[in-house]
N, C-alpha and C positions, 0 to 999 in steps of 0.2 A: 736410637739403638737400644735404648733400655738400661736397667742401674749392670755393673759389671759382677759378674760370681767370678770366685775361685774354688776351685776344688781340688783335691789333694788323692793321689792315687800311690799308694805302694807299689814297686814292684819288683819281682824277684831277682837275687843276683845274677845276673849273665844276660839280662832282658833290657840295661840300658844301650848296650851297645847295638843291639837288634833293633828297638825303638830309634835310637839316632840314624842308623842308617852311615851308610859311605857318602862321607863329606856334608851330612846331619840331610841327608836328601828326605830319609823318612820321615823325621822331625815336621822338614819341609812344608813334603806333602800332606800331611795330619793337619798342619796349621793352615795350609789353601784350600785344602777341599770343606773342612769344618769352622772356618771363619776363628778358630782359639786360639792365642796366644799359648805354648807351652814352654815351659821353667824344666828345664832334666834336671835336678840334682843327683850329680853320682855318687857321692858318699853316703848320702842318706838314702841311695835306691827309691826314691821318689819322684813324681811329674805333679809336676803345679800345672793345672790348666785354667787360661782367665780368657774371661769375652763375656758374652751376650747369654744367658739360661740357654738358649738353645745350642749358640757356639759352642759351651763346653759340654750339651747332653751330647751332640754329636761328634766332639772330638774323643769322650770318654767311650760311647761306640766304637769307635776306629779301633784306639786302642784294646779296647776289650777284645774287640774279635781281633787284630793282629798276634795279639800275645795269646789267642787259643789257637790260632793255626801253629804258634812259635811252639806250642806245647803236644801240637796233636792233640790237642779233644776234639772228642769224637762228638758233641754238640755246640757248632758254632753260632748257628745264631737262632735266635727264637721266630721262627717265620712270620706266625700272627703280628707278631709286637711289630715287626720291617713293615708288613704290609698295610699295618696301621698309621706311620707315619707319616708326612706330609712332606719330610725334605727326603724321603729315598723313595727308590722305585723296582718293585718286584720281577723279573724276570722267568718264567717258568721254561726251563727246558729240559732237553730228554740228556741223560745220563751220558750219554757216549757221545754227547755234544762239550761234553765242559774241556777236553784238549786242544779243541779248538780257542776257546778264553782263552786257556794257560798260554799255548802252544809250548813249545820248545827254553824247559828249562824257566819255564815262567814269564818268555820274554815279551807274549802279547799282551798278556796281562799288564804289566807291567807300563807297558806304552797305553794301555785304554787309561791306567790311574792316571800320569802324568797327563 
């Protein structure tokens, strides 16, 4: 599996409880899909994320992009760099297709993460 990193993420007030999720399910999910163990600390407004160099490049993705949908920026991900990588996979579709992803209140979405 490789020697283990940690890395250390700040993040802003009111963005742990959004990162944890109801009953820590975001947490969860962040830790099964990108193979990282994460640390919340709430007082210090910090994520410890540990695993494999790759485990935590990808669990600090998740999080990057989770916390810019959290904030509305209006550039979420850098498309080149996605379709450069080897553990994701690009999707091109037409604009008036993406309700269908979400559907209703986000709730397709939501079942394709889980």
């Amino acid at each position: 599996r490789g020697e283990d990193v940690r890395k250390e993420l700040h993040i802003g007030e009111g963005m742990v409880g959004y990162l944890l999720g109801r009953h820590a399910s975001t947490k969860q999910w962040i830790e099964r899909v990108s193979g990282a163990y994460l640390v919340i600390k709430t007082r210090r407004l910090m994520i410890e994320i540990h695993g494999s160099k790759s485990d935590v490049e990808r669990g600090e993705l998740m999080i990057d992009i989770l916390l810019r949908q959290k904030s509305c920026s209006p550039k979420l991900v850098d498309v080149p760099a996605m379709a450069a990588r080897k553990d994701t996979r690009l999707i091109h579709m037409d604009e008036l297709e993406t309700h269908r992803i979400l559907g209703v209140r986000g709730q397709t979405l939501r079942r394709l993460q889980m």
